[in-house]
C-alpha positions as CSV (number, residue, x, y, z in Angstrom):
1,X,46.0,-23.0,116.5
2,X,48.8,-25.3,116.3
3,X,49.1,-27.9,112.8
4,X,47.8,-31.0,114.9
5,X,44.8,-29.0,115.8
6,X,44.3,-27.7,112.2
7,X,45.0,-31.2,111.1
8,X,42.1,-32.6,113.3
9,X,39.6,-29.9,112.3
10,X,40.2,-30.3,108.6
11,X,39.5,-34.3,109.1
12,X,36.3,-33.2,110.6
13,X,35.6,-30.4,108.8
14,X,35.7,-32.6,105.4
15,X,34.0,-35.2,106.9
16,X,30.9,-33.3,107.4
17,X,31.1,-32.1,104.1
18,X,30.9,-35.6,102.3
19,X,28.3,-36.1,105.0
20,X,26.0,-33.6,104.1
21,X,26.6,-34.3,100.1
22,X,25.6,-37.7,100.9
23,X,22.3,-37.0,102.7
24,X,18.7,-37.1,100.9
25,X,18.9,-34.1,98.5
26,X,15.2,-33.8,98.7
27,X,14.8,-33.4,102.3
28,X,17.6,-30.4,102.1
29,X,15.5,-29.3,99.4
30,X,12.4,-28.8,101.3
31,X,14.2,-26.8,104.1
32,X,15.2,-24.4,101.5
33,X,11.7,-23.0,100.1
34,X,11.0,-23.1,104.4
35,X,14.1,-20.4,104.7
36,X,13.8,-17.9,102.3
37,X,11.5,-15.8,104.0
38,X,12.4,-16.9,107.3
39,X,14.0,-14.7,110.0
40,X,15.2,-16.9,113.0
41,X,14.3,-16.1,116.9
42,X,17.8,-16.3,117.7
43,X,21.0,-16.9,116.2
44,X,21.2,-20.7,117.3
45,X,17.8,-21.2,115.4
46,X,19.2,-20.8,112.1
47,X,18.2,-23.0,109.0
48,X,21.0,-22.6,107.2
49,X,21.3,-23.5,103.4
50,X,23.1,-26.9,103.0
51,X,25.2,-28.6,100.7
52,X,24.1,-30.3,97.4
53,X,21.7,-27.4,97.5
54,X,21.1,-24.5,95.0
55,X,21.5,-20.6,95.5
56,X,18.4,-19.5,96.0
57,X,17.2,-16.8,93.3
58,X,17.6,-13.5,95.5
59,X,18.1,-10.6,94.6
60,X,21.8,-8.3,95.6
61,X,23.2,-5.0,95.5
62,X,26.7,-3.8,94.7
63,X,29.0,-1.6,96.0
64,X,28.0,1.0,93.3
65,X,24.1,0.6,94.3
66,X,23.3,-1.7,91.5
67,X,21.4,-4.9,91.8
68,X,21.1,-7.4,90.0
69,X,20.2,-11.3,90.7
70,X,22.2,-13.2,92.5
71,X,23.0,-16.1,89.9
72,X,23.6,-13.2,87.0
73,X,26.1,-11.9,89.5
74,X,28.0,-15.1,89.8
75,X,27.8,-15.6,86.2
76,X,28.7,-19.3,86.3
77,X,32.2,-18.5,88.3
78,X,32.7,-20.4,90.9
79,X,32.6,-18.8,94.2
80,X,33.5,-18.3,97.7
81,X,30.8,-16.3,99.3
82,X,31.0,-15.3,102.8
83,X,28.4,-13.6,105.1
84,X,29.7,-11.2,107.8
85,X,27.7,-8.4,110.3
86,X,29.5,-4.9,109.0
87,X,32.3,-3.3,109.0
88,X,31.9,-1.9,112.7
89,X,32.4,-5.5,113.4
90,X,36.0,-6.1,114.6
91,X,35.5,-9.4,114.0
92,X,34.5,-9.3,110.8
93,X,37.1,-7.0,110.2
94,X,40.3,-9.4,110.9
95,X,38.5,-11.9,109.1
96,X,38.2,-9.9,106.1
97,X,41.9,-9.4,106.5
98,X,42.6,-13.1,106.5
99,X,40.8,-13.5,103.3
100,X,42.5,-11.0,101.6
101,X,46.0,-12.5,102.7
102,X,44.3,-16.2,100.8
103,X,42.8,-14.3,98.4
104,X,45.3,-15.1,95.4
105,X,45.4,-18.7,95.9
106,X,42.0,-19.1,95.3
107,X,41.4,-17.2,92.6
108,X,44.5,-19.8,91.0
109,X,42.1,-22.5,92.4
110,X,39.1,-20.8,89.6
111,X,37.4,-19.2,92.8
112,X,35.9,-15.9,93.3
113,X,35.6,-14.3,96.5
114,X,33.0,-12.2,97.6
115,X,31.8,-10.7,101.5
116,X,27.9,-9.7,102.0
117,X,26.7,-7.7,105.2
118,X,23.9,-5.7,106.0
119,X,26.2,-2.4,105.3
120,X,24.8,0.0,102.8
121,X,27.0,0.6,99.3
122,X,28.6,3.6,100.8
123,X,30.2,1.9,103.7
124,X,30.9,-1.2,101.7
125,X,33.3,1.0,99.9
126,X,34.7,2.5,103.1
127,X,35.8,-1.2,104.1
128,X,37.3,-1.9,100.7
129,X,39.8,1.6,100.7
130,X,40.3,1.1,104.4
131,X,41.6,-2.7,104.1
132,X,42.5,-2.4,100.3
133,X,41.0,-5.1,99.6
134,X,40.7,-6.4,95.8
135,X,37.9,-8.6,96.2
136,X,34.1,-7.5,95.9
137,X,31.8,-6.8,98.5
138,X,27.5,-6.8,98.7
139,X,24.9,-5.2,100.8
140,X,22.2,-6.8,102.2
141,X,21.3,-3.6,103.8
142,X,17.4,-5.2,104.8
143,X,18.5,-8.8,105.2
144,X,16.7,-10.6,102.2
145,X,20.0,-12.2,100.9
146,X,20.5,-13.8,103.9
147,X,17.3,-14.5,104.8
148,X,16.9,-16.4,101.6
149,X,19.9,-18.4,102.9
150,X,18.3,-18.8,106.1
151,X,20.9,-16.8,108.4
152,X,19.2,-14.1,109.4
153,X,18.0,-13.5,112.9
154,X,16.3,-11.2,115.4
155,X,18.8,-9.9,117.9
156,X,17.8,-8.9,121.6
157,X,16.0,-6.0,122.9
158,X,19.2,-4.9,124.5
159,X,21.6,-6.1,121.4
160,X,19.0,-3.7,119.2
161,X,19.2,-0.8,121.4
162,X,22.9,-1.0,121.9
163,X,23.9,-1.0,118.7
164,X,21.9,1.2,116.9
165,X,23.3,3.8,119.7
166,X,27.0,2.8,119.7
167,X,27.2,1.6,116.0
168,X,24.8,4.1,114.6
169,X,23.1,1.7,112.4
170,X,20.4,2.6,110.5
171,X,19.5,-0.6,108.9
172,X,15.2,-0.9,109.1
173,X,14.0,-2.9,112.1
174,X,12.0,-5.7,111.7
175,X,9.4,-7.7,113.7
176,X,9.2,-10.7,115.4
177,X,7.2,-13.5,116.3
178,X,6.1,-11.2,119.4
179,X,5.7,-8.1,117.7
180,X,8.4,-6.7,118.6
181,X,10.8,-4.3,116.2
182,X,14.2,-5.7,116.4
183,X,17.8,-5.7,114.2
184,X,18.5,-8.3,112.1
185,X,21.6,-9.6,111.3
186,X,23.2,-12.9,110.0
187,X,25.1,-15.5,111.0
188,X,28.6,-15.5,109.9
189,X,29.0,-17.6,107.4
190,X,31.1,-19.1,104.5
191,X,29.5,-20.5,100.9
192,X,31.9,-22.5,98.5
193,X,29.5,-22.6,95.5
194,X,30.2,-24.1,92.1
195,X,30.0,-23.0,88.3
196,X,26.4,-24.4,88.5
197,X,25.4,-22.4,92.0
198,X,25.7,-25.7,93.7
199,X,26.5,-25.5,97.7
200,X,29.9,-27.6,97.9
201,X,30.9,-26.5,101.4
202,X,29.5,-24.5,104.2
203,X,30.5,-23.1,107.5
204,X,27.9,-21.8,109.7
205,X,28.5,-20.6,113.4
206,X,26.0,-18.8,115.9
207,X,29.5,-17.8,117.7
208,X,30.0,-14.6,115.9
209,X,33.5,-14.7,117.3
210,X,35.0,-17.7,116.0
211,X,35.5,-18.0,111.8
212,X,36.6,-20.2,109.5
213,X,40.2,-21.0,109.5
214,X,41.6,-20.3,106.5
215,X,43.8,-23.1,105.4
216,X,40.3,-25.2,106.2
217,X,38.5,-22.8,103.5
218,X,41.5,-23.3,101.2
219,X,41.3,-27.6,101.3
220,X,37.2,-27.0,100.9
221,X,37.6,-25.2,97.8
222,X,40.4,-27.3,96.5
223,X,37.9,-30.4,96.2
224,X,35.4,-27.9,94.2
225,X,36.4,-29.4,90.3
């Protein structure tokens, strides 16, 4: 992506953002308590959480198999929190390489950063030795976390199958509106959060292949005070 493109994006980007901070609080509000328990038919039937809104009070689970609540995790720090499938997820994989290059520079903006997937503890560590990476990862091994955000969905019959064979995934299935037992998985997404678990900025994209760019996360986070 060329700096004219970037530039353009970022205009649009940040636009959205003061867009969405500006919208009825209370409206955002009431699609919240409708996603926590809610598992989308399909990735592009997402109800993501929004900005201006809270982090809802879930439940996650650390690399070393602890949990603990989400907002005694955070701890008051503000943070850049970022959903992505696994680490058999090539994907997810480069992006998790393009966070660790920005990594540094937000931290010396006050931020945090932190990945979630449906991967249990064990292979969470496996990503972090792999890509020596020095910022933390979660597991969301049954989808609540991002159900509670309102990213998780049912994928296909023929998604399900395929990647519980090639993948060897042995996340539990779950059911949907039919009956039928499927794997869940989120939306990639990314979550700048304040020091008072306050949704500043979001990024949400069915599109599993396309990501943030990163200089766009780093102007997001550098309007977070």
């Amino acid at each position: 992506m060329n700096k004219v493109n970037i530039s353009t994006a970022l205009i649009s980007t940040l636009f959205l953002l003061f867009l969405f901070q500006s919208a009825d609080l209370q409206a955002k509000e009431e699609m919240a308590q409708g996603a926590k328990t809610h598992i989308a038919e399909t990735a592009d039937q997402v109800s993501p959480l929004l900005n201006g809104q809270t982090i809802p009070e879930i439940e996650v689970t650390k690399s070393d198999g602890k949990n603990l609540a989400l907002s005694d995790y955070l701890n008051g720090q503000k943070t850049i929190l970022f959903f992505y499938r696994g680490g058999w997820c090539p994907f997810c994989n480069t992006q998790m390489g393009q966070l660790q290059a920005i990594e540094g520079q937000l931290k010396n903006l006050g931020f945090k950063l932190v990945g979630i997937s449906t991967d249990a503890p064990d292979d969470l560590n496996k990503s972090i030795d792999k890509r020596n990476l020095s910022y933390e990862l979660l597991s969301d091994f049954e989808s609540k976390v991002s159900s509670a955000f309102g990213l998780s969905f049912f994928t296909s019959e023929k998604t399900t199958s395929r990647y519980i064979a090639k993948m060897d995934l042995k996340n539990p299935l779950h059911k949907n509106n039919a009956g039928d037992e499927r794997l869940v998985l989120p939306v990639p997404a990314i979550y700048v959060i304040d020091s008072k678990g306050l949704v500043q900025f979001n990024y949400v994209n069915p599109n599993f292949k396309v990501r943030l760019h990163s200089e766009l996360l780093l102007k997001a986070a550098e309007l977070v005070k």
